[in-house]
Backbone as ProteinMPNN parsed JSONL, in Angstrom:
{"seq_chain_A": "XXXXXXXXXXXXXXXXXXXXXXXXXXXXXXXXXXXXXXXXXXXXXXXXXXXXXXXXXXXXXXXXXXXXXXXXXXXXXXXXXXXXXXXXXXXXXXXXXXXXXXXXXXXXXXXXXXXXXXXXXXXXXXXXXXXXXXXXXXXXXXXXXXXXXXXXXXXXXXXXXXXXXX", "coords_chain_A": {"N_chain_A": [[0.843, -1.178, 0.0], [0.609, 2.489, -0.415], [2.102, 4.391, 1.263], [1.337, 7.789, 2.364], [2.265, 9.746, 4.281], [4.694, 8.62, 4.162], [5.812, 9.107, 1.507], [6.062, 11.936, 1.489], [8.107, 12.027, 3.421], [10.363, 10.973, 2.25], [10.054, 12.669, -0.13], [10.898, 14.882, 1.377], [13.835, 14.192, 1.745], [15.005, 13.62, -0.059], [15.681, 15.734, -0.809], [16.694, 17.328, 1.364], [19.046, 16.03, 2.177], [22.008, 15.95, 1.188], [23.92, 18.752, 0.631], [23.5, 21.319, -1.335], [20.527, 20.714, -3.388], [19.547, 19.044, -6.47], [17.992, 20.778, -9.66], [16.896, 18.192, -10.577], [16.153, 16.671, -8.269], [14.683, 18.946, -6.78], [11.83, 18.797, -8.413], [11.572, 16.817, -8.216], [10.912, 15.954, -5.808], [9.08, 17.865, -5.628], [6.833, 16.37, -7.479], [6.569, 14.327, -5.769], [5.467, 15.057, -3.541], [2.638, 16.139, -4.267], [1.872, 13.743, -5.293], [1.778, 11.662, -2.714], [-0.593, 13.65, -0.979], [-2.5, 12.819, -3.099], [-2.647, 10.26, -3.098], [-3.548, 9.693, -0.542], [-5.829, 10.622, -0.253], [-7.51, 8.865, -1.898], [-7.006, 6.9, -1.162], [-8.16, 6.872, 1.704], [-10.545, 7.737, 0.734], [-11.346, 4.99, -0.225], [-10.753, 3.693, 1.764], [-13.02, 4.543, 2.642], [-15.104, 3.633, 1.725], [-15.033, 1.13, 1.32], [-14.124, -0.119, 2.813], [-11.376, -0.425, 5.357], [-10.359, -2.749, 5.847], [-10.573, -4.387, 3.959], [-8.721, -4.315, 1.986], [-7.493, -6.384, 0.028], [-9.848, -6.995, -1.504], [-11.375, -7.297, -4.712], [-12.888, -4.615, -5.206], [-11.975, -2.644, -3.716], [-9.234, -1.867, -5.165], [-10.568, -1.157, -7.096], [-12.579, 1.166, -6.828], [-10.058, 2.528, -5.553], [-8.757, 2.821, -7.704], [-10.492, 4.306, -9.64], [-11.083, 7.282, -9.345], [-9.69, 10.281, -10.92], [-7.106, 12.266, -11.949], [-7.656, 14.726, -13.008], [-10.603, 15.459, -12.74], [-10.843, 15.44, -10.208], [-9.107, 17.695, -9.63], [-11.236, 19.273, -11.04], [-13.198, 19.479, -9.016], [-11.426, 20.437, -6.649], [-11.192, 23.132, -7.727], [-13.929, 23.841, -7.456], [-14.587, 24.143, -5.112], [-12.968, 25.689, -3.502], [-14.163, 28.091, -2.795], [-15.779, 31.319, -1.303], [-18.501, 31.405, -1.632], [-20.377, 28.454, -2.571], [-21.007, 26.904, -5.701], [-24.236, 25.76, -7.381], [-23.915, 22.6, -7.536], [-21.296, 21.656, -5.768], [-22.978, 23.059, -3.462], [-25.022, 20.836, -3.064], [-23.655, 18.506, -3.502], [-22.603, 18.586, -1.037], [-23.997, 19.526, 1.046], [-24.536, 22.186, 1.676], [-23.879, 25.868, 1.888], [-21.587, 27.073, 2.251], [-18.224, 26.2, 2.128], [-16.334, 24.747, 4.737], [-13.75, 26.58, 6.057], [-10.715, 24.564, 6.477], [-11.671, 22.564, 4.341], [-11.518, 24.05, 2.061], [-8.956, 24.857, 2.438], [-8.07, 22.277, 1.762], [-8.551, 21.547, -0.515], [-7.528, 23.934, -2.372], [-4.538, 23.579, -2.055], [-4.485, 20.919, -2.873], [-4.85, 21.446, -5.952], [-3.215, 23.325, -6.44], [-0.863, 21.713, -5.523], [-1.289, 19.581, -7.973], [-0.58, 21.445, -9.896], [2.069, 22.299, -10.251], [3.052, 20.125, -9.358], [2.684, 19.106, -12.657], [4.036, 21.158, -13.731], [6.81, 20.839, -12.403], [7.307, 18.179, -13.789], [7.098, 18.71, -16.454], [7.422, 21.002, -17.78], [10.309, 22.38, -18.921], [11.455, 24.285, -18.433], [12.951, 27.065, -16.578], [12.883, 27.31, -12.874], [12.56, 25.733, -9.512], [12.845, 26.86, -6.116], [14.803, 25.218, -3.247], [13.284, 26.223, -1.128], [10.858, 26.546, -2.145], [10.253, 23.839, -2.974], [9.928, 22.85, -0.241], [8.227, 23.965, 0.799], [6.243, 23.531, -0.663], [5.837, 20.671, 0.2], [5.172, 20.909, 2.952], [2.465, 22.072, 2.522], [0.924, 19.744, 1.91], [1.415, 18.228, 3.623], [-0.182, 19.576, 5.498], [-2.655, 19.44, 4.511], [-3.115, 16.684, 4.182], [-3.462, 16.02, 7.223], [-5.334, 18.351, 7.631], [-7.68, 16.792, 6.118], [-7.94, 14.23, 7.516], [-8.817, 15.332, 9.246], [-10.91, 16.506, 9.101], [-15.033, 16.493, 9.848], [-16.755, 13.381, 9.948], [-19.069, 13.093, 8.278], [-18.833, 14.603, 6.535], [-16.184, 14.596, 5.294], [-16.752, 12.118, 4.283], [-18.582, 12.943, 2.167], [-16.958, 14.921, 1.23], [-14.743, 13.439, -0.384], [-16.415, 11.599, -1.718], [-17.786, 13.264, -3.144], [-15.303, 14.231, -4.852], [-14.791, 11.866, -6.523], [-16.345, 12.364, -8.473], [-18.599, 13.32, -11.268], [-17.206, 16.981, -11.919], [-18.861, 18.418, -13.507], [-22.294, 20.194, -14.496]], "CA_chain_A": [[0.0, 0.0, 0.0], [1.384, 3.728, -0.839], [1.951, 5.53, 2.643], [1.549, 9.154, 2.046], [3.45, 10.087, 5.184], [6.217, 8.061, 3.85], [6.446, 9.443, 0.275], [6.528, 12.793, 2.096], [9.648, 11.637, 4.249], [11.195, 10.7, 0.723], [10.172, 13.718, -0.82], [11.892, 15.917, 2.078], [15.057, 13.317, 2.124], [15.794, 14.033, -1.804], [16.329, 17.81, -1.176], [17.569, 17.863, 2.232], [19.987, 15.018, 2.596], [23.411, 16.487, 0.509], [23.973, 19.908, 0.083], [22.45, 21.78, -2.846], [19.864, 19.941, -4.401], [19.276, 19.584, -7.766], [16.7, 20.97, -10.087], [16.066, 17.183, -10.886], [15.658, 16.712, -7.122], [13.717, 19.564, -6.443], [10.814, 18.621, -9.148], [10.483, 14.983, -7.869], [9.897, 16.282, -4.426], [7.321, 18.481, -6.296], [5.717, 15.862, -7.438], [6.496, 13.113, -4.729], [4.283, 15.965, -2.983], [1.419, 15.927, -4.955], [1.191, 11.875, -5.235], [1.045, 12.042, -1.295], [-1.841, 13.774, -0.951], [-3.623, 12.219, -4.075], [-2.655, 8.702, -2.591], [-3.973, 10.023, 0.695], [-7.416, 11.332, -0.539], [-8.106, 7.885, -2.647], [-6.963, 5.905, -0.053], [-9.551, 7.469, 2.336], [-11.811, 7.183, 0.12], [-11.745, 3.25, -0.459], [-11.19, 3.001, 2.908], [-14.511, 4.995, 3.93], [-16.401, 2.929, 0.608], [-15.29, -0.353, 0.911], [-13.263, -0.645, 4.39], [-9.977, -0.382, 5.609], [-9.805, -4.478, 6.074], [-10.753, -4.935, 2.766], [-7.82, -3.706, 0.922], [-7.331, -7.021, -0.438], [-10.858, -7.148, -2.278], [-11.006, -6.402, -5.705], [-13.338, -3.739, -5.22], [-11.192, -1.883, -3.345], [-8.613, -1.491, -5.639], [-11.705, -0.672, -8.227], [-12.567, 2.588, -6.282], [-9.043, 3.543, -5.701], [-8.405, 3.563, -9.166], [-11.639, 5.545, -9.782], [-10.139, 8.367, -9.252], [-8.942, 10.934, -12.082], [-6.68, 13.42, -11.677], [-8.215, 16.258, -13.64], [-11.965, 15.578, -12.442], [-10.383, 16.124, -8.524], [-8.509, 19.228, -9.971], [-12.439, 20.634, -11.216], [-13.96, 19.716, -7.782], [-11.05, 21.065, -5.788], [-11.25, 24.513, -7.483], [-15.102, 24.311, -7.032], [-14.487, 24.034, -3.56], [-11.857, 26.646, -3.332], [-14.694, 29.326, -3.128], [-16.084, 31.553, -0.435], [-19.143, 30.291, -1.334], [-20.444, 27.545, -3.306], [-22.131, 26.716, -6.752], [-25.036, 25.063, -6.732], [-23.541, 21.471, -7.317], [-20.651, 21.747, -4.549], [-23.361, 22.952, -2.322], [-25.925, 19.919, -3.176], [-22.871, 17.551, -2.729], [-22.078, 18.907, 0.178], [-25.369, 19.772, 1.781], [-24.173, 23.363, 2.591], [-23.842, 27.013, 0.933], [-20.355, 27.812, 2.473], [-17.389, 25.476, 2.679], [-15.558, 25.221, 6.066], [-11.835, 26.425, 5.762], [-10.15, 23.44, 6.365], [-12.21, 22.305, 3.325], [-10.703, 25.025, 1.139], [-7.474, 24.732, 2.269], [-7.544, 21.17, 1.342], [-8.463, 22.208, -2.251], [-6.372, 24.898, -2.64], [-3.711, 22.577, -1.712], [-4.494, 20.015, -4.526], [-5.133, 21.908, -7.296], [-1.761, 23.767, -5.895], [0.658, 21.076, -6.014], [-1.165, 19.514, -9.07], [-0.393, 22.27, -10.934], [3.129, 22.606, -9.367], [3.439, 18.991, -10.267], [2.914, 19.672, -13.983], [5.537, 22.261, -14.197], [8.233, 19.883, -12.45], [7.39, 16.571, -14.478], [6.772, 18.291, -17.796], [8.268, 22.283, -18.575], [11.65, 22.082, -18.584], [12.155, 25.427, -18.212], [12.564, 27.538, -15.073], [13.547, 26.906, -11.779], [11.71, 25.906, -8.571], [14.048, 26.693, -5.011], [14.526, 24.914, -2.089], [12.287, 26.56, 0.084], [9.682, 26.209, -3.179], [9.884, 22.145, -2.563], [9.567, 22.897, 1.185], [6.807, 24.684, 1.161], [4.63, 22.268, -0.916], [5.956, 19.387, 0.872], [4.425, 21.3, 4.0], [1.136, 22.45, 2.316], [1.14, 18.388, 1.075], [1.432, 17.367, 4.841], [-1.008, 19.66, 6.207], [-3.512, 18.983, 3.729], [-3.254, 15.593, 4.736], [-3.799, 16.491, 8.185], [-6.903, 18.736, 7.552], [-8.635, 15.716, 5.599], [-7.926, 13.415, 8.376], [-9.664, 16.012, 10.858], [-13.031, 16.807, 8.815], [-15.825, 15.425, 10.28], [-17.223, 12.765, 9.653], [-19.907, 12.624, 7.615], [-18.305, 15.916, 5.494], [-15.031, 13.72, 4.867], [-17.066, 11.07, 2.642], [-19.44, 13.837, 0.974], [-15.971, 15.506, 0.347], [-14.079, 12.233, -0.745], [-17.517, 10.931, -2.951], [-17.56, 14.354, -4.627], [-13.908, 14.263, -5.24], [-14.277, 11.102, -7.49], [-17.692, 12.101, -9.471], [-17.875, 14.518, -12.225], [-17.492, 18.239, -11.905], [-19.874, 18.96, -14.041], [-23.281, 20.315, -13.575]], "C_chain_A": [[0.889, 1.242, 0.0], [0.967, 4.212, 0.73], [1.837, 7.258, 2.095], [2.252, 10.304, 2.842], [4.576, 9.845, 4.569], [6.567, 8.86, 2.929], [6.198, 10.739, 0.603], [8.034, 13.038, 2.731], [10.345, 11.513, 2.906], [11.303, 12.225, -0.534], [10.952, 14.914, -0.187], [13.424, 15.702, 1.962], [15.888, 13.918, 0.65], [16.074, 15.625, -1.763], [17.097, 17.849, -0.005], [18.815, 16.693, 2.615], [21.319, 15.537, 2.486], [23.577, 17.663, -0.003], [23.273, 20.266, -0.661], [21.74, 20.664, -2.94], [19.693, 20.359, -5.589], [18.264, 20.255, -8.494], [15.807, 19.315, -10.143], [15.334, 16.637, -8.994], [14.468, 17.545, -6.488], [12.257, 19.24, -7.378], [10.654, 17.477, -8.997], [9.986, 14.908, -6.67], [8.598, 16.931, -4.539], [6.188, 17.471, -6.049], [5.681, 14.837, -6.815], [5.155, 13.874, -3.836], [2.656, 15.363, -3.249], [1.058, 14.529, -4.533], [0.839, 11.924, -3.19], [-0.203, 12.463, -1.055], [-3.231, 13.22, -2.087], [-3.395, 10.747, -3.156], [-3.542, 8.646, -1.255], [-5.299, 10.074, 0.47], [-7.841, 9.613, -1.411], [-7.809, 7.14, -1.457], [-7.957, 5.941, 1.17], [-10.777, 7.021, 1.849], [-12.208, 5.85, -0.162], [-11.615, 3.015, 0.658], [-12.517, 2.978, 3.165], [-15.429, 4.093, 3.396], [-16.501, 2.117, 1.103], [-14.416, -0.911, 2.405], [-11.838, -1.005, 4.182], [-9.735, -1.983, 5.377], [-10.268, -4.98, 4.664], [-10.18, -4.775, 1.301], [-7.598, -4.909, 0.038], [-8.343, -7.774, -1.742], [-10.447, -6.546, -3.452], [-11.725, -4.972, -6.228], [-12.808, -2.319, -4.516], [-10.089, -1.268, -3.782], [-9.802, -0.804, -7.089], [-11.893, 1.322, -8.295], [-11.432, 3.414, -6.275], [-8.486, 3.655, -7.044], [-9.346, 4.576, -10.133], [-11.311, 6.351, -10.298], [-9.485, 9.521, -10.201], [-8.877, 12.18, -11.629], [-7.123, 14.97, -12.189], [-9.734, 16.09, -12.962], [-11.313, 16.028, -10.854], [-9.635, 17.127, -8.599], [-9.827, 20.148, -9.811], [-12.739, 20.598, -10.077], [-13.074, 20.491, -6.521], [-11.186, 22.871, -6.28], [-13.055, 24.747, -7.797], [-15.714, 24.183, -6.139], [-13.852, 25.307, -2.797], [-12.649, 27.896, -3.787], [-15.465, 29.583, -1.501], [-17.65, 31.113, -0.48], [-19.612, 29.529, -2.732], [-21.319, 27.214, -4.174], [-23.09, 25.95, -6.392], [-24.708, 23.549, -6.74], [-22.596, 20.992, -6.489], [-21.683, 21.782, -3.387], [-24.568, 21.919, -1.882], [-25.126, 18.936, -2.894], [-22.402, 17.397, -1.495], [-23.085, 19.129, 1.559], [-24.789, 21.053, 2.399], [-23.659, 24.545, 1.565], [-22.076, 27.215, 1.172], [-19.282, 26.549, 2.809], [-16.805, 26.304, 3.882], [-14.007, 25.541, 5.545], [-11.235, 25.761, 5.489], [-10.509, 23.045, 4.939], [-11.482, 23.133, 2.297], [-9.356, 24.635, 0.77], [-6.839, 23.488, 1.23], [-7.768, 21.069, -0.359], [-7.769, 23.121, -2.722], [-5.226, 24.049, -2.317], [-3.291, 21.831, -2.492], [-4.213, 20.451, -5.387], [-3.465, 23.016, -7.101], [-0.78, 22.892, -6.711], [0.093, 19.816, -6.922], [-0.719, 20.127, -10.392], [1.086, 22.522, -10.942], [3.762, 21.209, -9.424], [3.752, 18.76, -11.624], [3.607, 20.535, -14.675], [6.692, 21.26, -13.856], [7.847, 18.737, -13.415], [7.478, 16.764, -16.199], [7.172, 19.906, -18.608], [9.636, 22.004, -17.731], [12.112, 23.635, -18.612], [11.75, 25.848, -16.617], [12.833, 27.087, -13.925], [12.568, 27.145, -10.155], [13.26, 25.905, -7.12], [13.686, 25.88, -3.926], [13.545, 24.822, -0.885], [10.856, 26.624, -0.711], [9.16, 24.965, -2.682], [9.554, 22.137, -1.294], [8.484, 22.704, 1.569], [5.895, 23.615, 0.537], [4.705, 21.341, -0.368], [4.871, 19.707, 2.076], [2.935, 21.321, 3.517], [0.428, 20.806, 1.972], [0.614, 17.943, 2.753], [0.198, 18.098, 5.325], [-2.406, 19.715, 5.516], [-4.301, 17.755, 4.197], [-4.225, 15.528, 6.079], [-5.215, 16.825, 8.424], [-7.817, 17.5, 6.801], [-8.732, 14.863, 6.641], [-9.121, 13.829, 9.831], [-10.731, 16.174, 10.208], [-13.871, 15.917, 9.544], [-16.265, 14.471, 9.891], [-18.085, 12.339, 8.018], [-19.565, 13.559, 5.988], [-17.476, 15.45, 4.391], [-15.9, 12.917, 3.923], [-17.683, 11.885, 2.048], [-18.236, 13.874, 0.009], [-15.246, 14.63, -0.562], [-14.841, 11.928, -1.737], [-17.59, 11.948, -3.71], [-16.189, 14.359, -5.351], [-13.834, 13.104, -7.054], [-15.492, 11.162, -8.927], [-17.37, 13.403, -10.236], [-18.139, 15.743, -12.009], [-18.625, 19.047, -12.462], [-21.356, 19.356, -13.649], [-24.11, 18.938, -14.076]], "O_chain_A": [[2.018, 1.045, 0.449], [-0.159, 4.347, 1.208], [2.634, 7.593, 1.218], [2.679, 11.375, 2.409], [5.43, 10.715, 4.403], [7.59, 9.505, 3.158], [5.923, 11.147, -0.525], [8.825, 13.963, 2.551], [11.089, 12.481, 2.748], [12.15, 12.607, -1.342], [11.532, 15.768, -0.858], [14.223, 16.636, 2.035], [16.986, 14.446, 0.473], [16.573, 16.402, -2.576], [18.209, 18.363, -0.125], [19.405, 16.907, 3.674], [21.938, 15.65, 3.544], [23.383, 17.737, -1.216], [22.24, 19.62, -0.839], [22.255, 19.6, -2.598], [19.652, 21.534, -5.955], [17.308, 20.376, -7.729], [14.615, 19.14, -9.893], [14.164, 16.331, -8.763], [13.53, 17.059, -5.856], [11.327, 19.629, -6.672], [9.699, 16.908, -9.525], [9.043, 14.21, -6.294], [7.526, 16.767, -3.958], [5.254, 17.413, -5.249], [4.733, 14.115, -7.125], [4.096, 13.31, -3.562], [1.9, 14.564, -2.698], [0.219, 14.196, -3.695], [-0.231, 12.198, -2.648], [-1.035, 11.57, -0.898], [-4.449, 13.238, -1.913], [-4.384, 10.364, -2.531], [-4.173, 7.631, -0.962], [-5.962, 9.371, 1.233], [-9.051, 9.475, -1.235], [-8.791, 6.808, -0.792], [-8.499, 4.89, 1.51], [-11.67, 6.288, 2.272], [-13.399, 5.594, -0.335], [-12.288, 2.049, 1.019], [-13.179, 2.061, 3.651], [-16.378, 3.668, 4.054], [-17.598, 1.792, 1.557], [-14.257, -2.073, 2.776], [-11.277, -1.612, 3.27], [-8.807, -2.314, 4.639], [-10.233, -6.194, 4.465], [-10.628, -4.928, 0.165], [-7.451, -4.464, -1.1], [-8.013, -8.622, -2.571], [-9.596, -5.663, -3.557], [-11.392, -4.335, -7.227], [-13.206, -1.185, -4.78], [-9.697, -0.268, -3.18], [-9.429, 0.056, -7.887], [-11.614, 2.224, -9.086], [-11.411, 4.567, -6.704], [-7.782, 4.607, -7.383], [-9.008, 5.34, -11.037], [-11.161, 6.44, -11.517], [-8.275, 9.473, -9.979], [-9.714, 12.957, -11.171], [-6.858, 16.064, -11.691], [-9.956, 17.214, -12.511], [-11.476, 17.208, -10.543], [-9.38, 17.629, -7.504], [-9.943, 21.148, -9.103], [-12.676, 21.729, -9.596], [-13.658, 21.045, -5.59], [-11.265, 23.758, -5.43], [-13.416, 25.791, -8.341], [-16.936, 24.099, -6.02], [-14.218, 25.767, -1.716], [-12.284, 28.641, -4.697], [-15.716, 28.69, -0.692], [-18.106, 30.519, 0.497], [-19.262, 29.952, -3.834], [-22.48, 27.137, -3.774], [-23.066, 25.402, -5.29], [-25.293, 23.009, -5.801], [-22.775, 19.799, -6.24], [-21.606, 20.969, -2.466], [-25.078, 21.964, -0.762], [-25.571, 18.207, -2.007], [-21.92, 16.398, -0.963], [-22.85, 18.911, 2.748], [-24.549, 21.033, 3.607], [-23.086, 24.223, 0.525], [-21.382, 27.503, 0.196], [-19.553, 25.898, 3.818], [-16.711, 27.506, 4.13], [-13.311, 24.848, 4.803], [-10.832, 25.814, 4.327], [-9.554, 23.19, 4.176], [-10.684, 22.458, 1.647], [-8.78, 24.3, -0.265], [-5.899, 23.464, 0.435], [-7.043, 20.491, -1.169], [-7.346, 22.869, -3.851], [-5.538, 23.673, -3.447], [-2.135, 21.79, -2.915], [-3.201, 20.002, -5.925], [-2.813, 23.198, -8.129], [-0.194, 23.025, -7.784], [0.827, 18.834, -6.817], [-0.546, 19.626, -11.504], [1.367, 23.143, -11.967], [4.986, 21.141, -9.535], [4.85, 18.298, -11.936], [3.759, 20.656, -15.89], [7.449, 20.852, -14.736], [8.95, 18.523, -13.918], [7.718, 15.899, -17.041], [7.21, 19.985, -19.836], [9.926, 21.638, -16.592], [13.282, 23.927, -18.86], [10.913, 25.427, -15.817], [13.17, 25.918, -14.115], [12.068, 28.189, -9.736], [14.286, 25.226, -7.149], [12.509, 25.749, -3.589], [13.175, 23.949, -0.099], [9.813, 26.738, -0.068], [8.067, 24.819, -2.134], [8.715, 21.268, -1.055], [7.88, 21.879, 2.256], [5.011, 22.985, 1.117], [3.617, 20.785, -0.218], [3.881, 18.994, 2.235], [2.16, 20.577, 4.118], [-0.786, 20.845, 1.774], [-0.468, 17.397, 2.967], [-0.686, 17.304, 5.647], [-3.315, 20.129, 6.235], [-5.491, 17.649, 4.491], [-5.39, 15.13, 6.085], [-6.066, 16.174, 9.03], [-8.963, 17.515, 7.252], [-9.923, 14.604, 6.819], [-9.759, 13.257, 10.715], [-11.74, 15.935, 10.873], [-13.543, 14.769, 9.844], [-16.183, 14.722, 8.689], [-17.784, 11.605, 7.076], [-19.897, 13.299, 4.832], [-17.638, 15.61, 3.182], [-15.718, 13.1, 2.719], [-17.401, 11.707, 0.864], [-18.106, 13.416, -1.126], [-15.096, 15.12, -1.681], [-14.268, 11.892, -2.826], [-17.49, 11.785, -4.926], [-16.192, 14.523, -6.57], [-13.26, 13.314, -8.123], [-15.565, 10.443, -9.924], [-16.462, 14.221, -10.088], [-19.341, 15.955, -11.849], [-19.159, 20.053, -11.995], [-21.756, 18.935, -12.564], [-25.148, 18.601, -13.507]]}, "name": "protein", "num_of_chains": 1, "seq": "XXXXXXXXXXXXXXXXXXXXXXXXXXXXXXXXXXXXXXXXXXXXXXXXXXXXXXXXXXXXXXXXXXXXXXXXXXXXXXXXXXXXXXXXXXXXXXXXXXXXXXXXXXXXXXXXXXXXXXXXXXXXXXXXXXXXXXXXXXXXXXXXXXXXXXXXXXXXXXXXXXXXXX"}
């Protein structure tokens, strides 16, 4: 199973271990970033579907492959509002996302996008304290998903994997 703690620890280790890091270093912590919290948010989510003890089903790997990275890009930036269209706030049962909620979309759609520059323009230069910082925004992302409540966490998780659209 993909830890998302771990490939955090791995993504900090490749920049801070040996002096300088490289550019190629700094853009795999990028996107070691990113995968973290995507691994994190699907993994949640097949837990909450299909149960933690049932990682070995094949429905469980069904759900976590679900999942597409551009459809959880549209729903995180139609989350990432003060308040909410009408299909965010019908998935959600609520006009105003909570913060936390935000953050954790702003977050995504962050170091997806921030992923797609390290893995695929080769121009330009991200620093040190660039990879830092998303590693951090990566971890406490994490964090805030872990703390939503309850019943918010699977809305948020089941909207995550359905389509943006109206």
């Amino acid at each position: 199973m993909i830890e998302a703690r771990r490939l955090l620890v791995i993504a900090e280790e490749s920049v801070t271990r040996r002096g300088r890091p490289s550019q190629t270093a700094i853009r795999r912590a990028i996107s070691t970033a990113y995968y973290a919290l995507f691994h994190h948010l699907v993994r949640c989510a097949a837990d909450t579907l299909v149960g933690a003890r049932s990682k070995a089903r094949p429905r469980y790997a069904l759900i976590y492959r679900a999942f597409d990275h551009g459809r959880m890009r549209q729903v995180s930036e139609l989350l990432d509002k003060p308040t909410l269209g009408d299909k965010a706030r019908t998935a959600l049962g609520m006009p105003m996302p909570p913060q936390d909620l935000r953050d954790i979309a702003t977050a995504f759609a962050t170091l997806q996008e921030r992923r797609h520059w390290a893995d695929y323009d080769p121009t330009g230069n991200m620093s040190l304290s660039d990879a830092l910082n998303l590693i951090d925004q990566a971890e406490l992302a994490i964090s805030k998903t872990d703390a939503l409540p309850g019943d918010l966490r699977k809305d948020f998780l089941v909207f995550l994997m359905t389509s943006a659209r109206a």
